[in-house]
N, C-alpha and C positions, 0 to 999 in steps of 0.2 A: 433640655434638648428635645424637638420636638420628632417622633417617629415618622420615620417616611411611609407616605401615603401609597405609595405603588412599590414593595418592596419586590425585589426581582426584576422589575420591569427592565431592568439595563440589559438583561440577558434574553430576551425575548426575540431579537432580531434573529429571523435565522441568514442574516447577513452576516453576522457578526461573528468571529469563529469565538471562543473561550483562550483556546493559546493559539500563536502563529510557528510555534515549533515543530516543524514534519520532520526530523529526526525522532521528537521523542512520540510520535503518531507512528510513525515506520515500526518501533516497538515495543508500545502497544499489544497488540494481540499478541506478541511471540509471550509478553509479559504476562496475559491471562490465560494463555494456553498452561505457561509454565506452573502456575499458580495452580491451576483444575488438573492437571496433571502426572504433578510430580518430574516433570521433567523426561528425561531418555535415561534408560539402560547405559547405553555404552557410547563410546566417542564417535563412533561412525551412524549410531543413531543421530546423533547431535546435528554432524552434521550435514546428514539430509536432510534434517526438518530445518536447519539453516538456510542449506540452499532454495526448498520449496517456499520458504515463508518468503526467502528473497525475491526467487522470481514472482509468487503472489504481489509480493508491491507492486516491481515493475510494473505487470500486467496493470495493475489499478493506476498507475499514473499514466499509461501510457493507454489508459481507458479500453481496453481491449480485455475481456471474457477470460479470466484465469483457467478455469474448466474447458472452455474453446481452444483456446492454445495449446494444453497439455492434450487434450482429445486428437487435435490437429498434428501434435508432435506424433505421438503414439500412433499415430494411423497414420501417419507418413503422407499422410494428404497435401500438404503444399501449401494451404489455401493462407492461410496468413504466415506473414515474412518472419522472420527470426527477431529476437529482440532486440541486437546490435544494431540488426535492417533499419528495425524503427525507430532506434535512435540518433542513426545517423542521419536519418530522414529529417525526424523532428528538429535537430539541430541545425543541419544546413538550410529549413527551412527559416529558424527562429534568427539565424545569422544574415539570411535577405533583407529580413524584414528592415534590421539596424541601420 
């Protein structure tokens, strides 16, 4: 059997993802947080780092500044729409399209 000459070279695209699974990408970080961690104290720790890690996704899928939005929460500023807003957005829009 001869060895291949460019060995890796299949993975070099940065087209190309490695897996096409965004569940198991979604947790991901909650998985190496947990690992360097140790985890939460108590159940209600749990789950706000739940909810925070959640809304972190969202923010990234929906490509908007996870630290902008919380900042914009907390300061009651207005400036960007709730994350239901822009979902409903994104959807009605992605349903025109069809």
């Amino acid at each position: 059997m001869e060895k291949d000459p460019t060995p890796g070279l299949w993975c070099s695209s940065a087209r190309t993802s490695l897996h096409t699974n965004d569940s198991e990408g979604d947790i991901r970080g909650h998985v190496k947080w947990r690992k360097i961690s140790g985890g939460t104290r108590s159940d209600l720790g749990r789950r706000c780092r739940e909810r925070f890690a959640s809304l972190k996704r969202t923010c990234r899928k929906l490509g908007i500044s996870f630290r902008d939005y919380l900042d914009d929460r907390i300061r009651r500023n207005g400036h960007i729409a709730s994350l239901p807003e822009m979902i409903r957005a994104r959807t009605a829009a992605a349903s025109t399209v069809h």
